[in-house]
VEXRO-560919 format. One line per field, with one value per residue (C-alpha): residue in three letters; residue number from 0; z, y, x. Coordinates in Angstrom, 3 decimals. Example, Ala and Ser with C-alpha at 12.3 -4.5 7.8 and 13.67 -1.06 7.14 Angstrom:
2
residuo: [ALA / SER]
num: [0 / 1]
up: [7.800 / 7.140]
north: [-4.500 / -1.060]
east: [12.300 / 13.670]
//
This chain:
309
residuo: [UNK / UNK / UNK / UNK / UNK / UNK / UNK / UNK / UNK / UNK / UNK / UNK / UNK / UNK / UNK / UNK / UNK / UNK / UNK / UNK / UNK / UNK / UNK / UNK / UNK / UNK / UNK / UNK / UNK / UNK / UNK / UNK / UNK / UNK / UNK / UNK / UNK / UNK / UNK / UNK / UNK / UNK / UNK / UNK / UNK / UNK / UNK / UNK / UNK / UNK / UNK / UNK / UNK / UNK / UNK / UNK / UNK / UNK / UNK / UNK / UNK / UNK / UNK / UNK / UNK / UNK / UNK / UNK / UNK / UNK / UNK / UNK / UNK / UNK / UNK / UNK / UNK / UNK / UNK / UNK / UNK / UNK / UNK / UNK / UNK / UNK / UNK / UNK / UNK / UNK / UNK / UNK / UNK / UNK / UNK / UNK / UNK / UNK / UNK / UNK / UNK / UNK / UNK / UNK / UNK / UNK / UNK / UNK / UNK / UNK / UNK / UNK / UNK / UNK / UNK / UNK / UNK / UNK / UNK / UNK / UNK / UNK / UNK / UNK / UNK / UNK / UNK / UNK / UNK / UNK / UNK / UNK / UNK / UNK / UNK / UNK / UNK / UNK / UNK / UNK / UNK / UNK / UNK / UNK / UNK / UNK / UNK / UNK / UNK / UNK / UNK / UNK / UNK / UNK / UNK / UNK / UNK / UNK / UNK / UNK / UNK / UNK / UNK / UNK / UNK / UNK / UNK / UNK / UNK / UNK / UNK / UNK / UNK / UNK / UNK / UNK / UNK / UNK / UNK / UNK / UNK / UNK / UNK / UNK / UNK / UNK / UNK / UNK / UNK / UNK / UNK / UNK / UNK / UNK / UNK / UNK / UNK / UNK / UNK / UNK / UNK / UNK / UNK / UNK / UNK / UNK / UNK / UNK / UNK / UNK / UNK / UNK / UNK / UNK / UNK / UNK / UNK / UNK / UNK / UNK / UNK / UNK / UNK / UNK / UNK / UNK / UNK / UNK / UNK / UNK / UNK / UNK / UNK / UNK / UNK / UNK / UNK / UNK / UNK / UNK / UNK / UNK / UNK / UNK / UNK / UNK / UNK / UNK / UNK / UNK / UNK / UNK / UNK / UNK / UNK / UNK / UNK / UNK / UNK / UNK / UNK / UNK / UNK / UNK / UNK / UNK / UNK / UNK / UNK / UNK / UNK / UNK / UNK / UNK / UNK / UNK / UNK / UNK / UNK / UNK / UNK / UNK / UNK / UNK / UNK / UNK / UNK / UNK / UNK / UNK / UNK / UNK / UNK / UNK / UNK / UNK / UNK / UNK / UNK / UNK / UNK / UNK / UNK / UNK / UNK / UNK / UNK / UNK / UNK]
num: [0 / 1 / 2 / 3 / 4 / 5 / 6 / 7 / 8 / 9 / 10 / 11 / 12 / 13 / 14 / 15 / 16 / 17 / 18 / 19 / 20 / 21 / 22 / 23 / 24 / 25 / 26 / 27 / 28 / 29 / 30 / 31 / 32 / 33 / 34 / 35 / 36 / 37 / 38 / 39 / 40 / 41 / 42 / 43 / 44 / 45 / 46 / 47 / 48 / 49 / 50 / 51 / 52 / 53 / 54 / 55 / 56 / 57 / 58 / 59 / 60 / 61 / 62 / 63 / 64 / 65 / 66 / 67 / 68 / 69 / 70 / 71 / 72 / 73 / 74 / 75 / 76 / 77 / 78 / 79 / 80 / 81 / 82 / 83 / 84 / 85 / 86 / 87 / 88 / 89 / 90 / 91 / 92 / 93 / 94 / 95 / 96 / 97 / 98 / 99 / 100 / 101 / 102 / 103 / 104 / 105 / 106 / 107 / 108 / 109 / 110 / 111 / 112 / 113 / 114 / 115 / 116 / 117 / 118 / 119 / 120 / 121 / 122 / 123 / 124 / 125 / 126 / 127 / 128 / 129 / 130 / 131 / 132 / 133 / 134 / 135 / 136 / 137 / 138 / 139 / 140 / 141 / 142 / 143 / 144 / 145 / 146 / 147 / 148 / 149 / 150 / 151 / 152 / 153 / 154 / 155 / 156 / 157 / 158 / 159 / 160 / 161 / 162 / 163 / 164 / 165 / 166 / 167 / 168 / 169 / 170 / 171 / 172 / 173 / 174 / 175 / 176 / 177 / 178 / 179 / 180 / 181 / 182 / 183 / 184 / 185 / 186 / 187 / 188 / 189 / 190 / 191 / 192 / 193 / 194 / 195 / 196 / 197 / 198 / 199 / 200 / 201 / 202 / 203 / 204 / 205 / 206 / 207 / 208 / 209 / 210 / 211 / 212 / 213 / 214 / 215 / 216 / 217 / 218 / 219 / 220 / 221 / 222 / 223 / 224 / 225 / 226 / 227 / 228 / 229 / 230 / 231 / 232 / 233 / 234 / 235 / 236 / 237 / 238 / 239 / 240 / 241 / 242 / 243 / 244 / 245 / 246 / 247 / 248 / 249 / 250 / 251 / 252 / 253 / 254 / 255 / 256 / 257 / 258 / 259 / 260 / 261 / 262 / 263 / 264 / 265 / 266 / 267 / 268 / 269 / 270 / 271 / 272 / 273 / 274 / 275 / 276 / 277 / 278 / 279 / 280 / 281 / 282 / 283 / 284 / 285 / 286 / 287 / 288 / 289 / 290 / 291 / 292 / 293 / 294 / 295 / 296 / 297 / 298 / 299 / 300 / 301 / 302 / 303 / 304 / 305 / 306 / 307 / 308]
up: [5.516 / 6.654 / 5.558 / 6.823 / 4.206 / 5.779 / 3.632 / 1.044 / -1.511 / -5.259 / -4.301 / -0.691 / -3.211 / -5.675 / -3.139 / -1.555 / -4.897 / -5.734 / -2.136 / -2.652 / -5.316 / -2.695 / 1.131 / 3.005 / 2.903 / 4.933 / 4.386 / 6.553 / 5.599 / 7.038 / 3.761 / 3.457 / 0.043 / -0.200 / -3.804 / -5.206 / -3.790 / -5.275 / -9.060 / -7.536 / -5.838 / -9.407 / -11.193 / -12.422 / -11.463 / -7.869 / -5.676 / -2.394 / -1.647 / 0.107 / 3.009 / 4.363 / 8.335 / 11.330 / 13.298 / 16.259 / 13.596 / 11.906 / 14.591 / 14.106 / 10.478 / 11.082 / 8.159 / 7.618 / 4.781 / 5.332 / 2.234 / 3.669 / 3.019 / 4.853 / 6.299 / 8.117 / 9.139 / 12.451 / 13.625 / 12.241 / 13.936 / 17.666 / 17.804 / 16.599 / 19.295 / 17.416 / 18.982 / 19.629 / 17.187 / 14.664 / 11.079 / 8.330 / 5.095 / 4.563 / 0.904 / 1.579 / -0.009 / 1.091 / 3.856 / 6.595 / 6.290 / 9.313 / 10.576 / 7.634 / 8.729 / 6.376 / 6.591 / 8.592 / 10.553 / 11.802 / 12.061 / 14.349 / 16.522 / 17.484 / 15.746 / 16.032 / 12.767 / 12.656 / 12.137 / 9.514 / 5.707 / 2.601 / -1.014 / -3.838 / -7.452 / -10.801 / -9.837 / -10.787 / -9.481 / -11.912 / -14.049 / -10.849 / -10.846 / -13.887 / -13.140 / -15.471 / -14.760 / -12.726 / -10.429 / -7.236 / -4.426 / -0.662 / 1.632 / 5.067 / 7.597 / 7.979 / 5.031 / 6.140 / 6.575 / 3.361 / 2.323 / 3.977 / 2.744 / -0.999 / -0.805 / -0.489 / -3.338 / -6.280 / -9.550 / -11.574 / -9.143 / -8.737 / -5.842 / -4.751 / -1.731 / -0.619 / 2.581 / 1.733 / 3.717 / 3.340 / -0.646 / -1.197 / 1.356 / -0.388 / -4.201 / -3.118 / -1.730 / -4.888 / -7.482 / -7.193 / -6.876 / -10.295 / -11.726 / -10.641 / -13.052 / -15.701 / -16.014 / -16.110 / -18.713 / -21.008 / -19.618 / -21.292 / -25.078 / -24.499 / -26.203 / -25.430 / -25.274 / -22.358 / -20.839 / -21.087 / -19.960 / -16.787 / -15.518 / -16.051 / -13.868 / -11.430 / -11.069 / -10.546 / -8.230 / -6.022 / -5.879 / -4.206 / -1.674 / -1.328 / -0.814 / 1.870 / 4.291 / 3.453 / 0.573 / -1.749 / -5.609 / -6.559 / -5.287 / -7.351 / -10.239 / -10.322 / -9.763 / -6.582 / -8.370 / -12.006 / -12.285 / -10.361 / -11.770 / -15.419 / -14.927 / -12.637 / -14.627 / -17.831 / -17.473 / -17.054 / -14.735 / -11.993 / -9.925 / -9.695 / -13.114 / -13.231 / -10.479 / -12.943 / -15.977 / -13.603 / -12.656 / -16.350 / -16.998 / -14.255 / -12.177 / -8.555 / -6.795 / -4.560 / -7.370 / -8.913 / -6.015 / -5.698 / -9.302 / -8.503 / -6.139 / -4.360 / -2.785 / -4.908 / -2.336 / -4.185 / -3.179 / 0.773 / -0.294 / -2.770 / 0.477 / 2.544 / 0.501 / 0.094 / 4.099 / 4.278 / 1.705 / 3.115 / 6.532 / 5.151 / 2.336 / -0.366 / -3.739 / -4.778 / -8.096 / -9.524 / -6.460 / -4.612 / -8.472 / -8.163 / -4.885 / -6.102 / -8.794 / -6.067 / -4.438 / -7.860 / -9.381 / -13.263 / -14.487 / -17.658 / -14.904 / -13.530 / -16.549 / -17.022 / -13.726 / -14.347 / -17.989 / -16.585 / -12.972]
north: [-6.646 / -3.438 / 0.285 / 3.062 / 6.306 / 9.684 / 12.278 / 12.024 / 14.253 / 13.097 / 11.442 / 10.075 / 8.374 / 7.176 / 5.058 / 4.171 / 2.695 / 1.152 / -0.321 / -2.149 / -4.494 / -6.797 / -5.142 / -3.986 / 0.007 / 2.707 / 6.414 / 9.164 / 12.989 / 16.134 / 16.124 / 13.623 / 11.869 / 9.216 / 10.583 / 10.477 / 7.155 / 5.148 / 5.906 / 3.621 / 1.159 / 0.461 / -0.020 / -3.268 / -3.889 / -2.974 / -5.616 / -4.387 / -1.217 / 1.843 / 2.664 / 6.145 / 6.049 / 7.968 / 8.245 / 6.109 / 3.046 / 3.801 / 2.865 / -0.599 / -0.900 / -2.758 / 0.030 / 3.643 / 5.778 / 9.718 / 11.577 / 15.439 / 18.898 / 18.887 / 22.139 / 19.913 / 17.249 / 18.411 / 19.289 / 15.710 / 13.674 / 15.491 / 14.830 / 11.120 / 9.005 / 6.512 / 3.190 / 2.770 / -0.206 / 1.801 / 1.175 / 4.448 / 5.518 / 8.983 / 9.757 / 14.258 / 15.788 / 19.582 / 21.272 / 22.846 / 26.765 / 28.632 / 25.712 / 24.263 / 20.734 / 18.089 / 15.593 / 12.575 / 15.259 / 16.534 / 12.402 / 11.782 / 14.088 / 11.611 / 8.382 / 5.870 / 6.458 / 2.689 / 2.839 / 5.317 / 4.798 / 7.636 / 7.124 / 8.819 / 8.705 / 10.035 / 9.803 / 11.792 / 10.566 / 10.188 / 7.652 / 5.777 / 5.432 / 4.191 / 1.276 / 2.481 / 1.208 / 3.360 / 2.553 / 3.958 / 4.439 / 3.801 / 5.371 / 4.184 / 3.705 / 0.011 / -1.531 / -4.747 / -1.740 / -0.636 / -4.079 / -4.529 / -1.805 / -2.461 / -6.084 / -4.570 / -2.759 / -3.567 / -5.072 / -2.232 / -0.458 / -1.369 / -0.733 / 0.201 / -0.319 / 2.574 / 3.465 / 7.286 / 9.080 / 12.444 / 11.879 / 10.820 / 13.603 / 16.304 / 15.110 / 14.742 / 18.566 / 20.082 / 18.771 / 20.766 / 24.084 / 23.057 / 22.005 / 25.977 / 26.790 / 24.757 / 25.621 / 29.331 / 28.327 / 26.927 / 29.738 / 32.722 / 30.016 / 30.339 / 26.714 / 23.547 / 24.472 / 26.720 / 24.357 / 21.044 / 23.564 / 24.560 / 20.737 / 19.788 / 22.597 / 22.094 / 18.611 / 19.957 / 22.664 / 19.714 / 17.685 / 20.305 / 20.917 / 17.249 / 16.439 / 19.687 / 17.398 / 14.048 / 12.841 / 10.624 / 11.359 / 8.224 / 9.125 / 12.768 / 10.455 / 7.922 / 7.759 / 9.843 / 12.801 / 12.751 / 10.533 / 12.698 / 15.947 / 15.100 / 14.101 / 17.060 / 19.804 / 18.670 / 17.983 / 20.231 / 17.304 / 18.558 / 21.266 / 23.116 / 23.202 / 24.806 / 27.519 / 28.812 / 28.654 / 31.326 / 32.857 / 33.569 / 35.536 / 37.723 / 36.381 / 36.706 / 33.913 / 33.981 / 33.758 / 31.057 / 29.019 / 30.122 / 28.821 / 25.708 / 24.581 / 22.355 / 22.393 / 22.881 / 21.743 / 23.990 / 27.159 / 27.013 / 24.883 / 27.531 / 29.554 / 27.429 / 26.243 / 30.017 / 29.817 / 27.409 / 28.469 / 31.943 / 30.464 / 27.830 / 29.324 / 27.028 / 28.250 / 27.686 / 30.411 / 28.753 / 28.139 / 31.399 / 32.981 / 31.234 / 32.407 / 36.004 / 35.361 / 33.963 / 37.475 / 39.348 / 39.672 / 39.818 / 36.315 / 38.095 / 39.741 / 36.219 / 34.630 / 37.594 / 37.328 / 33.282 / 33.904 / 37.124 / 34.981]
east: [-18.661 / -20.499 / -19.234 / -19.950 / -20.001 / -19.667 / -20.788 / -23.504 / -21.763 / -20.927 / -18.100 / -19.333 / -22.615 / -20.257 / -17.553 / -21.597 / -22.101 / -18.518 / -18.709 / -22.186 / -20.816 / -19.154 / -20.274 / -23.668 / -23.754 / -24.464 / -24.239 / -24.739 / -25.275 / -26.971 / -29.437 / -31.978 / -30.376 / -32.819 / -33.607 / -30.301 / -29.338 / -32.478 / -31.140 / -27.845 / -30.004 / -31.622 / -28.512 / -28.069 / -25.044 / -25.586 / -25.800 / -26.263 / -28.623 / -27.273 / -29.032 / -28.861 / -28.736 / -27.812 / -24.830 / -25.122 / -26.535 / -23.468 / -21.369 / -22.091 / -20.321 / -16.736 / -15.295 / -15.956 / -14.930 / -14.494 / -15.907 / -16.659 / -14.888 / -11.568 / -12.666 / -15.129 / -13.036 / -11.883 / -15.375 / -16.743 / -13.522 / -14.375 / -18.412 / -18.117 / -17.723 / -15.508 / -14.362 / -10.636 / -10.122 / -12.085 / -10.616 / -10.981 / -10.139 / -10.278 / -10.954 / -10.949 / -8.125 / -6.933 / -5.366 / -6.863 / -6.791 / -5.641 / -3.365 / -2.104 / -2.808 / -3.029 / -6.030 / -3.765 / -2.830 / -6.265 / -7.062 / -4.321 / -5.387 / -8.343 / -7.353 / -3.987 / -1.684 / -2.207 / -5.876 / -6.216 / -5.158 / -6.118 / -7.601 / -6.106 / -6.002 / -7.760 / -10.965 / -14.471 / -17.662 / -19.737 / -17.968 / -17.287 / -21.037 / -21.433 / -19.124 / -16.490 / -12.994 / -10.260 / -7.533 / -6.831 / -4.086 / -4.755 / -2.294 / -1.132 / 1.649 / -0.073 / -0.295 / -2.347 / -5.142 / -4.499 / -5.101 / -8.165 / -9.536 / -8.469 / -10.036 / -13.374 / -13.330 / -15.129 / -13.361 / -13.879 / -11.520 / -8.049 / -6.322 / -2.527 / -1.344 / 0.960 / 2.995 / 3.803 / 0.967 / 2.149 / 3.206 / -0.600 / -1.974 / 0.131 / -0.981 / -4.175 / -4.237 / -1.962 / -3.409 / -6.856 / -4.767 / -2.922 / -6.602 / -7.752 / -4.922 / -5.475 / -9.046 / -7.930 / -5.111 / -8.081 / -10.397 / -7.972 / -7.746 / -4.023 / -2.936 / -1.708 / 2.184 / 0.948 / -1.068 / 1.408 / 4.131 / 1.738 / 0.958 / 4.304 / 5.928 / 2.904 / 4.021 / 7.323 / 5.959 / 4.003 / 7.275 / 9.401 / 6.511 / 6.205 / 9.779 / 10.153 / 7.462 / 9.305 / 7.535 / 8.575 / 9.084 / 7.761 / 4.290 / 3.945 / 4.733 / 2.200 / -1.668 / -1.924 / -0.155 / 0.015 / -2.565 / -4.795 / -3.668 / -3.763 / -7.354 / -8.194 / -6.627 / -8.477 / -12.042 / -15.198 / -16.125 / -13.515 / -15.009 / -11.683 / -11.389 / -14.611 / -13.080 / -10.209 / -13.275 / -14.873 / -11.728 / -10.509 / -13.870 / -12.691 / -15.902 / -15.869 / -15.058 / -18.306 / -20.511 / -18.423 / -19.110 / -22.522 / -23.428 / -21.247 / -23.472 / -20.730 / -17.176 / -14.257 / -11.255 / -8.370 / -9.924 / -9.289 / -6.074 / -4.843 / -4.322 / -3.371 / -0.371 / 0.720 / 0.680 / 2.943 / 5.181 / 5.835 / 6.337 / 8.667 / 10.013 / 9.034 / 8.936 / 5.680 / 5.089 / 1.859 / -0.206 / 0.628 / -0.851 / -3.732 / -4.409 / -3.980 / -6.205 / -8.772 / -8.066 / -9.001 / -5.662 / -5.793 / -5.315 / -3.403 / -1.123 / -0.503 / 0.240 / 2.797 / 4.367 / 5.029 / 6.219 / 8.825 / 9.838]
//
């Protein structure tokens, strides 16, 4: 089969790579990334090279995976002139900041429900380039999609087939906010009580939020959730993680995501979710402190305020 990649970041080279093992590859991106894709073409274990391409050759793949910022998504979705029986997975995770839209909202602005499906699951690029094993969630109201879409993968991936969009979308979107925190947590040396007693009342905290939009429980408890936030919150390989390192030396976040170098998703989210909380009235205590953080509140005073609510 041919897929289409959209987006030539770490995680748009590494589902390029994954892909290969069973499917021709294409990958768009505004960058020429003709460099980093040759160290994947020379793997080994790749079978099929990734060949970067523009949008109308694109156009001709029968599958196309999503893997750009979510602030970008609504921009991408309204100058691609997609075909009507087009079938995508979207593998972004966040929420739109202004409108609060999740990511299979923006898509179904443009795209049938029944035509779209959504990756999840503990995943960081780079060991998915290095073939390592992992296993993954795809999302969708049609599940023969989902199928589809999981029967390309490679075997080092294992798929799960899932019918709670929202579940995944809202994981997906959480679960970087939650990572900020954690990497502040570790950032400020203050233990692992604190920090097993953070995740698990961030689960808790993505649950409620979850369940308010008609998500199911099941899904905040499995690979698109915990799965994703254990990893996430962890790791100096997750770039949010990174974000609440910065944040706990009481570093601006500009310059955090100046010497980043790339998009950390739970920053725009962060506020976002606080959005939508105050307008809904969801209790959300450890994402709307994050946010304040973001805004140059002391993460001491934070920790405070959580430990006195």
């Amino acid at each position: 089969m041919a897929i289409t990649i959209f987006g030539g970041g770490a995680w748009g080279r590494a589902l390029a790579f994954g892909f290969a093992k069973k499917n021709k590859v294409y990958i768009v991106s505004r960058r020429d990334i003709s460099g980093l894709l040759l160290p994947l073409n020379k793997s080994p274990e790749n079978v099929s090279p990734i060949v970067q391409c523009s949008v109308e050759e694109s156009l001709k793949s029968q599958y196309f995976v999503i893997a750009i910022t979510t602030s970008a998504l609504r921009e991408w979705f309204s100058l691609t002139p997609l075909a009507s029986n087009v079938k995508i997975m979207i593998a972004s995770k966040g929420i739109e900041e202004g409108t609060g839209a999740f990511v299979g909202d923006i898509a179904q602005d443009f795209v049938d429900k029944q035509n779209l499906c959504f990756l999840a699951g503990p995943s960081f690029a780079k060991e998915v380039t290095l073939g390592l094993p992992c296993a993954l969630a795809i999302h969708s109201s049609n599940t023969l999609l989902a199928e589809e879409f999981a029967n390309l993968m490679p075997a080092f991936i294992k798929p799960y087939v899932k019918d709670d969009v929202i579940g995944g979308e809202v994981a997906g979107a959480y679960k970087n906010v939650i990572a900020i925190a954690g990497g502040i947590c570790d950032g400020l040396n203050l233990g692992q009580n604190a920090k097993a007693s953070l995740l698990s009342r961030g689960l808790v905290e993505m649950c409620r939020f979850g369940e308010y939009f008609g998500a199911k429980i099941q899904t905040f408890l499995g690979l698109s959730g915990a799965g994703d936030l254990f990893l996430s919150a962890n790791s100096i390989l997750s770039r949010n993680y990174r974000v609440g390192l910065g944040l706990a030396q009481n570093k601006a976040i500009e310059d955090i995501l100046g010497d980043l170098g790339e998009v950390a998703e739970g920053v725009k989210t962060a506020k976002a979710i606080t959005q939508i909380a105050q307008r809904e009235k969801i209790y959300t205590p450890i994402a709307t402190e994050v946010q304040e953080i973001i805004e140059g509140k002391s993460p001491i005073k934070s920790m405070n305020t959580l430990m006195q609510r």
